[in-house]
C-alpha positions in Angstrom: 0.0 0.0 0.0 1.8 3.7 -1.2 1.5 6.3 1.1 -1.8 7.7 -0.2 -3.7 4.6 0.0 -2.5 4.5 3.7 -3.3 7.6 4.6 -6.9 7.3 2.8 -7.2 4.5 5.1 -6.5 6.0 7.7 -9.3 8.5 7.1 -11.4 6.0 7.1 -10.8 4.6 10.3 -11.7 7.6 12.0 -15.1 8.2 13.7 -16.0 10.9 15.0 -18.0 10.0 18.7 -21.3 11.8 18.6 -20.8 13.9 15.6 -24.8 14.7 15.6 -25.1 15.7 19.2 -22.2 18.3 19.2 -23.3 19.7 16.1 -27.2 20.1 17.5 -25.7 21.7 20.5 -23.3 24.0 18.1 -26.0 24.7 15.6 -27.9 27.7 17.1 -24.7 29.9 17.3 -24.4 29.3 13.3 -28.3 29.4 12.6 -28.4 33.7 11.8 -24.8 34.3 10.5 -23.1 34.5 7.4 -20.2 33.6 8.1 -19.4 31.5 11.2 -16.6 30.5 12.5 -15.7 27.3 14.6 -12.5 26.5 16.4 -11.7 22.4 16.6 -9.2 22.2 19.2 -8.9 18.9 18.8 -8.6 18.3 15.1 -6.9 14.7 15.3 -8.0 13.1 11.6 -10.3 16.0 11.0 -14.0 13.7 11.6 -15.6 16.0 13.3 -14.5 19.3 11.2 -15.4 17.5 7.9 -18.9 16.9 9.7 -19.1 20.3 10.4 -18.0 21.7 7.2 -20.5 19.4 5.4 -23.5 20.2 7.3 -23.5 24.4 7.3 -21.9 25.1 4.2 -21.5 28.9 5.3 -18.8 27.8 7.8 -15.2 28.4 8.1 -13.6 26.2 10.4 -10.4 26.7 12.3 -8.9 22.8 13.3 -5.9 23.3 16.1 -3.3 20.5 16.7 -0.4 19.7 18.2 0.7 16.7 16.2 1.8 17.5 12.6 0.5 14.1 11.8 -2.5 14.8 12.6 -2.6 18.6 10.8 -1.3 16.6 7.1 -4.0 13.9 7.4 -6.5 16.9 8.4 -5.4 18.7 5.3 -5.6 15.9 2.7 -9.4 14.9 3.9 -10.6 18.4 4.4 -9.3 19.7 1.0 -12.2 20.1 -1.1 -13.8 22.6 1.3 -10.7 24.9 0.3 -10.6 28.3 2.4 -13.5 27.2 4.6 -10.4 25.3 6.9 -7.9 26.3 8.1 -5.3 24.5 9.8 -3.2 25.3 12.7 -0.3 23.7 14.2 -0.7 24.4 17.8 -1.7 23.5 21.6 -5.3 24.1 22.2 -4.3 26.0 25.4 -3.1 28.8 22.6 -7.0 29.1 21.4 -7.2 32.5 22.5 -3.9 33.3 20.4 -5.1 31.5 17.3 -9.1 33.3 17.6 -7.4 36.5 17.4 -4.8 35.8 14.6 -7.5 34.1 12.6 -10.7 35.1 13.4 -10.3 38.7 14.4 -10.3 37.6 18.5 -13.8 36.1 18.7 -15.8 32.9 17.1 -19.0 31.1 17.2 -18.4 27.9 17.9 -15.5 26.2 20.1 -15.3 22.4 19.8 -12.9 20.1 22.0 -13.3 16.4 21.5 -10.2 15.5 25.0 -8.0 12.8 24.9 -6.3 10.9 22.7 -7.1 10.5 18.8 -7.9 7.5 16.9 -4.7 8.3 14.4 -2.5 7.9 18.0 -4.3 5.1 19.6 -4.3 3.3 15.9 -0.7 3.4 15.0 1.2 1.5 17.2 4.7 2.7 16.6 3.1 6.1 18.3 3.6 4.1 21.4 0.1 4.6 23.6 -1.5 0.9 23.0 -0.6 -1.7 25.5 -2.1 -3.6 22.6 1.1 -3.6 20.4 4.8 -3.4 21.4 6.1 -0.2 20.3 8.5 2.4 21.3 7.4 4.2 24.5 7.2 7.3 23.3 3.3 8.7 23.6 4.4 12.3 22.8 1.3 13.9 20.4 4.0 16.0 19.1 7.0 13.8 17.9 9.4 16.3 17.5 9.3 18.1 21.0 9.9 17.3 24.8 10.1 14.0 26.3 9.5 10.6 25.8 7.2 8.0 28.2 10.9 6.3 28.4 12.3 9.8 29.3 10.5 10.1 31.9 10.3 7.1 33.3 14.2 7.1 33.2 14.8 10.3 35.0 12.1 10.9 37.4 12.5 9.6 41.3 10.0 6.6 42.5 7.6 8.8 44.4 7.3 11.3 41.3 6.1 8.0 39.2 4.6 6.7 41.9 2.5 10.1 42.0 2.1 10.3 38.5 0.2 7.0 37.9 -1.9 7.8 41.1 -2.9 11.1 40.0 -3.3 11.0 36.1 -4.2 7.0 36.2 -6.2 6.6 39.5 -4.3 3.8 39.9 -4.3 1.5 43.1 -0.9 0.0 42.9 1.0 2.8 41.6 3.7 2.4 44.7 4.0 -1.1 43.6 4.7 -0.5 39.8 7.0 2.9 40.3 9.1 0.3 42.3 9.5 -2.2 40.0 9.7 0.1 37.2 13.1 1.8 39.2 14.2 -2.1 39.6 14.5 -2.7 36.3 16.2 0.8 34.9 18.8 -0.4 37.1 19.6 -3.0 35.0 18.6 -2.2 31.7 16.5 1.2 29.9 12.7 0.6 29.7 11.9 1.5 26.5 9.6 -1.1 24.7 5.6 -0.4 25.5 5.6 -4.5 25.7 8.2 -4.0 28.7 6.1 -1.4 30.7 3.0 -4.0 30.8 4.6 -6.8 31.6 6.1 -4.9 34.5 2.6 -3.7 35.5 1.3 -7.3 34.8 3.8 -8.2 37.3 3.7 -5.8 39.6 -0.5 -5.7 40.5 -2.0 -8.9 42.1 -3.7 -12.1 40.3 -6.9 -11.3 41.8 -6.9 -7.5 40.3 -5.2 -8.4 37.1 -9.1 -10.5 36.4 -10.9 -7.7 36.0 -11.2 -4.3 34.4 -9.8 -5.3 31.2 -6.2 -4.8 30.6 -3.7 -3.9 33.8 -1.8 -1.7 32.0 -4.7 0.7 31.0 -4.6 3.7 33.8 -0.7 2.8 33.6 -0.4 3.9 30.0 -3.5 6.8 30.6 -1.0 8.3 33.3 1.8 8.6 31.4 0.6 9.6 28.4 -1.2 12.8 30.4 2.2 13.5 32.2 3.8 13.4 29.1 1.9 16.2 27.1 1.1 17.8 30.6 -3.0 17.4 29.2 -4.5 18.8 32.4 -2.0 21.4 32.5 -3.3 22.4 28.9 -6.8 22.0 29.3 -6.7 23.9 32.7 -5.2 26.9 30.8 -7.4 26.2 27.4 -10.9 25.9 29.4 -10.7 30.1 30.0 -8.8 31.2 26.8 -12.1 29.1 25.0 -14.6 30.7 26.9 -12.9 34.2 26.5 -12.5 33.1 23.0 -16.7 33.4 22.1 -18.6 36.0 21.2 -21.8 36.2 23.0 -24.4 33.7 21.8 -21.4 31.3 20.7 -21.7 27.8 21.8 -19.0 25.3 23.3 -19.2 21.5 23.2 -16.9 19.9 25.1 -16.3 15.6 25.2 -13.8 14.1 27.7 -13.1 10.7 28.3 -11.6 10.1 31.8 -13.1 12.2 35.4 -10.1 14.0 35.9 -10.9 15.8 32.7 -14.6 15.6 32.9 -13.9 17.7 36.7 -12.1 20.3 35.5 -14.3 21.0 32.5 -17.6 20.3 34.8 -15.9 23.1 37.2 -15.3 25.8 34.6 -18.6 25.7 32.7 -20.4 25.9 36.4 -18.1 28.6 37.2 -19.4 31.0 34.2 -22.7 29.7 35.1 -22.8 30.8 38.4 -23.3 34.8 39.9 -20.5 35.9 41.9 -23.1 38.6 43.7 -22.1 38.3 47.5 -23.9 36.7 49.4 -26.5 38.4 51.1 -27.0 41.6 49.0 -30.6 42.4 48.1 -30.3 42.3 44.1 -27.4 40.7 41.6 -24.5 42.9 40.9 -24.6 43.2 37.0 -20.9 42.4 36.4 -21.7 39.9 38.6 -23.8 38.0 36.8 -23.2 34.8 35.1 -21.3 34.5 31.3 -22.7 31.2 30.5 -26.2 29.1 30.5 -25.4 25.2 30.8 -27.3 23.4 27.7 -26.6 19.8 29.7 -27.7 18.5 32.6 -24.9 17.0 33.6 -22.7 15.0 31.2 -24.1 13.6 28.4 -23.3 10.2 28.1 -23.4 7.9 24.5 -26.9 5.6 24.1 -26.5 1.8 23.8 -27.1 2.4 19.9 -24.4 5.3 19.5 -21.7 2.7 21.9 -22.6 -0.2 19.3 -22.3 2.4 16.5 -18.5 3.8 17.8 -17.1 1.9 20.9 -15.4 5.1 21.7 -18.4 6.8 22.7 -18.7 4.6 25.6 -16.7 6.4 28.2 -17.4 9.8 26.7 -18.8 12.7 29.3 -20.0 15.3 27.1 -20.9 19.3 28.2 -22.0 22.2 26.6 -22.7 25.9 27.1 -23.6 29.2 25.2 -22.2 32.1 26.5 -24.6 34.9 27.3 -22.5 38.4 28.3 -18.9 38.7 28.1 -16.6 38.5 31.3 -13.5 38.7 32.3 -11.7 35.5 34.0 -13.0 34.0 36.7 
């Protein structure tokens, strides 16, 4: 297979997880304009743009990613809507940076679809499958900062110890950082089939029977230390808000609670006065910058998980913003 065939195919592989719902949610901020505009922070293989791009055919969309990969595979699908996408090589934490360079500072539409993309999870030599032995690499961005095997060279136990509690919610993370600081002592850790056999090892028979494979929060924790993702998104949830005009829409899907919390707590944030307590009407700057259109997280149907396994662990969230604000 030549390098287009391979790259078609890899096209193909890609499904977006609830295409529909985000772009009902996004739909109303694009309904009146001429022109709207829609940041992907998450372009990955460009699923949900092309969805976008094909549904409201008045719409420029503005796909950010940090893997270059990811921005030439983008490219090639999304090149018969011409001008209406633009690609940008980038963080998604620097949304506030790209909105002003391309879109004059404020848009209509901010999607983020969190987490790893299917173009990362499906090529093994990316190194974040405990399915295939690989590398350990897991950076999104191949040519910058350091490896899973970098880090898991250099830090001190108690940092991975902390790192695979934290980022992978992960009983036995003492257990594993030990054995991982064993066996550098001996020899580099640097295959992906290495690291799961040490957390095979390292986590009781009992535990290692359920929950599918061991390795999984393992690999999860890494892979978030690695491109410091809650750092990111921590940063990226306010420039994205700041980011809208008022009436724009943001649809957010994460995959894992530590992501889900932190965008749970910024969308209730905007939605919520900042009045003092106790005073007899609501302070007009004061008031709250965004209405929540979920209650809750919306979670994938039986019929959209048999559709796209994905969807099954996706939390999804949504807001319009309704008066401008500054941080909060």
């Amino acid at each position: 297979m030549g390098d287009q065939e391979a790259r078609a195919a890899d096209n193909a592989l890609h499904q977006p997880v609830l295409p529909d719902v985000c772009l009902d949610l996004l739909a109303p901020a694009f309904s009146e304009l001429e022109t709207p505009v829609l940041i992907d922070c998450t372009l990955g293989m460009g699923g949900h743009s092309e969805a976008a791009l094909e549904r409201f055919e008045n719409l420029t969309v503005i796909g950010i990613d940090r893997d270059p990969e990811a921005i030439r595979l983008a490219q090639e699908r999304l090149a018969r809507f011409g001008q209406r996408f633009i690609p940008v090589n980038a963080v998604y934490d620097e949304v506030g940076d790209v909105a002003a360079e391309h879109a004059g500072g404020k848009v209509d539409g901010i999607l983020m679809d969190l987490g790893v993309s299917s173009l990362q999870l499906d090529k093994a030599q990316r190194g974040f499958s405990y399915a295939h032995d690989a590398p350990l690499d897991m950076r999104m961005n191949q040519s910058a900062g350091r490896t899973a095997a970098d880090l898991l060279a250099e830090e001190p136990e108690h940092t991975i110890a902390q790192i695979l509690k934290r980022y992978g919610e992960e009983k036995f993370a003492s257990r594993i950082a030990k054995a991982i600081v064993r066996r550098r002592e001996t020899e580099p850790l640097t295959r992906t089939g290495e690291l799961v056999e040490i957390v095979r090892e390292s986590i009781p028979a009992p535990a290692r029977r359920t929950g599918g494979n061991p390795a999984k929060r393992t690999f999860q924790a890494l892979r978030v230390a690695v491109n410091d993702e809650l750092g990111s998104l921590e940063k990226a949830l306010p420039a994205a808000i700041h980011s809208l005009r008022v009436g724009g829409r943001i649809v957010i899907e994460s995959y894992q609670s530590l992501e889900d919390r932190l965008v749970k707590h910024a969308l209730a944030q905007g939605a919520t006065s900042t009045t003092p307590p106790g005073l007899p009407v609501e302070l007009e700057d004061h008031q709250p910058i965004l209405r929540l259109l979920t209650r809750g997280a919306r979670k994938a149907t039986a019929a959209e998980i048999e559709a796209n396994s994905r969807s099954a662990s996706v939390r999804l969230r949504a807001a319009e913003k309704i008066r401008e604000g500054g941080a909060r």
